[in-house]
N, C-alpha and C positions, 0 to 999 in steps of 0.2 A: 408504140407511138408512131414508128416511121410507117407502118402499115396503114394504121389511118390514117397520117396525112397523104399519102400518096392516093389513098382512096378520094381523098378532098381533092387532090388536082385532077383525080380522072373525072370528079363529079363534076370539077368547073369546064374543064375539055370537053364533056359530054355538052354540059347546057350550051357552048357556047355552039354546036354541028344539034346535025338531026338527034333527038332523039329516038333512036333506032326501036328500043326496046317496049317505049311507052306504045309507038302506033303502033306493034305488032301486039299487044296484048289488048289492043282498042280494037286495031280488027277483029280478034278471035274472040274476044266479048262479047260485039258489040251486036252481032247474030243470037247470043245465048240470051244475054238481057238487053233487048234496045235499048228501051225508058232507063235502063240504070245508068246514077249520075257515075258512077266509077268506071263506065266503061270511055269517058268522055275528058275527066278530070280526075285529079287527084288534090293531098295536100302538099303543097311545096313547100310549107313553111316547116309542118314537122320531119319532113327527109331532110328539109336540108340542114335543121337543127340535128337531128339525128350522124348528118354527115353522109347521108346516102343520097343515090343519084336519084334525081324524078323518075318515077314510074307510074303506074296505073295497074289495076287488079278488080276483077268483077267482085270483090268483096271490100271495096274501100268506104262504103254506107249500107254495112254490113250489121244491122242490130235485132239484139235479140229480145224475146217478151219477156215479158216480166215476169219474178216470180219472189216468193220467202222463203227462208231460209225452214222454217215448218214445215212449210208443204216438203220440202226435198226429204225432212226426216220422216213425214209420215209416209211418203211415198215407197219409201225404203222397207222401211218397220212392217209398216201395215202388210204386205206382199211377204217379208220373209219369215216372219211369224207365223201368218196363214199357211207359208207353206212347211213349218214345223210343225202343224197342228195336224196339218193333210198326212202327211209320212213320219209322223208318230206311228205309223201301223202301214208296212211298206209289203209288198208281195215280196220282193227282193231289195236286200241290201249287198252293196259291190264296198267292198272295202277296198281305195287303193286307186285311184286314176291315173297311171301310167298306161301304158301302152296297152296288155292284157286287160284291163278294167274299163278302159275307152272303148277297145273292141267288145267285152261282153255286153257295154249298153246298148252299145250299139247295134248286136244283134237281137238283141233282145228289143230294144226300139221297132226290130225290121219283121222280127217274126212271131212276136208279141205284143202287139201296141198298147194293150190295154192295160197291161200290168203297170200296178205302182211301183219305180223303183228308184230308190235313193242311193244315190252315189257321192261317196265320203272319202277327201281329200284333205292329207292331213296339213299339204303346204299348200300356199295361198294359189300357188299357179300350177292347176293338173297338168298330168302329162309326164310327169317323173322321168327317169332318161332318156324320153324319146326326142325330146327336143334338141339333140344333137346324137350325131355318130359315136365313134370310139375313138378315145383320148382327144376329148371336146373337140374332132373334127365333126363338120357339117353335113356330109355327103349319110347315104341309109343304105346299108346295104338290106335286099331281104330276098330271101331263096326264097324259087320256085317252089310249087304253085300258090305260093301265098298271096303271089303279088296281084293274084285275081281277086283280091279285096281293092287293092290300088284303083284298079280297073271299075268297080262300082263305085268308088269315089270322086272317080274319074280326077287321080292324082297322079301327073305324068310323071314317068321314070325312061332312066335309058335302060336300054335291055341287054346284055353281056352276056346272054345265051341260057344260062343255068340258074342266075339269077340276078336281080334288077337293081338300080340305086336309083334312090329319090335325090333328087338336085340338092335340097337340104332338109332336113328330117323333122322340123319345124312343119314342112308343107306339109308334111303326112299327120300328122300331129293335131296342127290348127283347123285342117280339114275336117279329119275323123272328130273332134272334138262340136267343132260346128254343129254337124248332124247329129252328134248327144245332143246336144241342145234345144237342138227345133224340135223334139220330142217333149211335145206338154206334159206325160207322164212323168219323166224322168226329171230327177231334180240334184241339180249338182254341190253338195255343201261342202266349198272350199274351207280351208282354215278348221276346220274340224278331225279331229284325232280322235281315234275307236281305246277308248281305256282300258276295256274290258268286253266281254263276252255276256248275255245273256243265256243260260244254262238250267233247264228244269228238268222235270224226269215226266216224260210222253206217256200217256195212259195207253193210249194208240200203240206206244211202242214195247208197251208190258211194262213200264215204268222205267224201261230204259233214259239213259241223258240223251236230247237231244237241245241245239243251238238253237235259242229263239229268238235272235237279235244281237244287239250291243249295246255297250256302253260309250256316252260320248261325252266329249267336252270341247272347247274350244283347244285350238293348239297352243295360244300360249298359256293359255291356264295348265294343261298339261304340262309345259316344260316347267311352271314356277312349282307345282307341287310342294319339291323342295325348300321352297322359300318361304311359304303363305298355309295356310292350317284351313281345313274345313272348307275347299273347293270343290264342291258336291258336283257331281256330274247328271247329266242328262242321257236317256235312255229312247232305242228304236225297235220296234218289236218288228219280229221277219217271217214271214212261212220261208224264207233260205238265206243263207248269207252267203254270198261269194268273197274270197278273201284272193287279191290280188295286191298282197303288200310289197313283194320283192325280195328278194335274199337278204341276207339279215344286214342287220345292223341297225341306227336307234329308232329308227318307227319299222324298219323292214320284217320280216316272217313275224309280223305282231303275232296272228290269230296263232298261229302254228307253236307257236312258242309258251304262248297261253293256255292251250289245250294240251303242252306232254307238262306242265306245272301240275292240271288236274289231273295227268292220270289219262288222258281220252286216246292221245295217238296212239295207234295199232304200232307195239313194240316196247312202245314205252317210252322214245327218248326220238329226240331230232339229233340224225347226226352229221347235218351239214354238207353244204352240197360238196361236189367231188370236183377234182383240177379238171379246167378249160379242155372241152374236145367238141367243138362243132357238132363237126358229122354226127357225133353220136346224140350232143345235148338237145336239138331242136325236137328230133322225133319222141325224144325222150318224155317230154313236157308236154306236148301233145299227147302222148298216148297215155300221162300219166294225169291227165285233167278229170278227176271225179269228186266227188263226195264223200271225204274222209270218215269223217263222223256224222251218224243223220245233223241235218242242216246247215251242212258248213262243207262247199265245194273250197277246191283250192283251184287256182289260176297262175300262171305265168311261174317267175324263177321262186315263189315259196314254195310249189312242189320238190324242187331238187333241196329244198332245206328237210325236208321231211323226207323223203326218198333217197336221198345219200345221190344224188343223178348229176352227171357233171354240168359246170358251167360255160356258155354258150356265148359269151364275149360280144362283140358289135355289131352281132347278124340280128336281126327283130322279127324275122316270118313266125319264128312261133310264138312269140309274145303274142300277136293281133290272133293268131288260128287257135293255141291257146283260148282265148279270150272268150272268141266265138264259139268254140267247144262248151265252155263254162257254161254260157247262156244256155244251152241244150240240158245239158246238164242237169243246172236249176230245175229248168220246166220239166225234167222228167223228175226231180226231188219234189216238187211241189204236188205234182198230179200223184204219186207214191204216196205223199201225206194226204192227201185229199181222198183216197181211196182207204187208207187205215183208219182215216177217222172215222169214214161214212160206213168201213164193217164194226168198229166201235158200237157207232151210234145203233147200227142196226141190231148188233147182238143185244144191248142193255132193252132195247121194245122185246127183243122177243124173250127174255127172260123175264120184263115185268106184265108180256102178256099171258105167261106161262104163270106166273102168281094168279 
């Protein structure tokens, strides 16, 4: 209470001298919108009801068109269904939009435009922990030469010789994120959690298993499972799936963990990554970025769940080079499959030309 009234004796002080503050927002208006009445007057009746001092604002007969509350749902619906019907049948699926998963749309946006690919995010705001540093400070650190991704994003960092930190790791993040997006291909579905795997046996591959997709559902239907009976999931068919879910824990090494359930990981078993060593974990994840099982690359720290490779703590350079690895990756798993099918398809004519 003493706070507002003292605001009420600066507001009657004010009115009774210049108003300083109204004609400096009257000036700098009044060039942007002449004819507007706000750049000229305001209402004095509701500030001073309110207990605020007169002002002026280029948006004080500020209104907007019309509209119903229909239109806003169709608006919605109409676009996000269409684009469920489009990437029902996706070139690539990126499981996992953190850091790694942001980077492989990314390249893949840059060096494949055409490709359809859907990117699945199991909480409502991608980006997973890249939206801050380590022990939720702000600052990013990322070693050399990574930060030549920075550099095409043209996302400033300072430079400490060996390697670089982003002001706050948000920028790098909201950045790289942006640019998923202005890719018409690319379609980002937040709030959606991978349940399962899609899993057939490849005629191309001599009937071998290979990953053709996933299973999905909303996130919080996933978490209610436990509580509600008969919440049938929904399904994305993939010529690859990149899984970029993150070390474990309750949505993290989803796909990786799914696959030594069936039997698929080479070994047989995940056995968790190894204690924190930098120097060693960055190169490590990079050079371990491939194609576990036909269609199903891994990305970022669910390698070291599956690889036993140490963890790499608040450094990010191989998350994002990871990522971009991935992309390549893919494109050479898809052109692989697209060549087995096409000797498929060509042995089955010349054996039923040979009938």
């Amino acid at each position: 209470m003493a706070v507002l009234a003292a605001r009420r004796v600066a507001s009657a002080s004010t009115a009774a001298g210049p108003r300083r503050g109204a004609r400096l927002v009257a000036r700098v208006a009044a060039p942007m919108a002449p004819d507007s009445k706000s750049a000229t007057k305001a209402d004095p009746g509701l500030l001073a009801r309110a207990g605020l001092p007169p002002t002026t604002t280029p948006f004080d007969d500020y209104t907007f068109e019309p509209i119903r509350e229909a239109e806003v749902s169709r608006a919605m619906t109409r676009r996000y269904f269409a684009d469920m019907d489009s990437f029902a049948e996706s070139d690539v699926v990126i499981v996992g939009a953190g850091s790694a998963g942001l980077a492989c749309a990314w390249e893949l946006g840059r060096v494949a435009p055409h490709l359809k690919v859907a990117l699945l995010e199991q909480s409502v705001a991608p980006g997973g922990g890249a939206w801050l540093g380590g022990q939720l400070f702000s600052a990013m650190v990322v070693r050399k030469p990574a930060h030549l991704m920075l550099d095409e994003l043209e996302v400033p960092y300072e430079d400490e010789g060996r390697y670089v930190v982003v002001r706050h790791a948000a920028l790098l993040t909201s950045t790289l994120m942006s640019k998923v997006l202005m890719n018409p291909n690319v379609k980002l579905f937040n709030a959606v959690a991978v349940e399962d795997l899609i899993i057939k046996p490849d005629p191309a591959l001599g009937g071998a298993r290979r990953v053709a997709g996933v299973v999905t559902n909303w996130s919080l239907v996933a978490q209610a499972h436990g509580t509600q009976s008969c919440m049938d999931p929904n399904v994305i068919e993939a010529g690859v799936v990149v899984s970029a879910c993150g070390h474990d824990g309750p949505f993290g090494a989803h796909s990786v963990k799914r696959l030594a359930r069936l039997g698929m990981v080479p070994g047989g078993e995940v056995p968790g990554m190894g204690a924190l060593d930098m120097e060693a974990a960055e190169g490590s994840i990079v050079r371990g970025t491939r194609e576990v099982v036909p269609g199903m690359v891994l990305a970022g720290m669910e390698l070291a769940e599956v690889d036993g490779s140490p963890r790499m703590g608040p450094t990010f350079g191989a998350m994002i080079v990871s990522g971009r690895r991935a992309a390549h990756v893919a494109l050479a798993a898809l052109e692989k499959r697209r060549k087995q099918q096409a000797g498929k398809a060509g042995a089955k004519e010349q054996a039923a030309a040979a009938m």
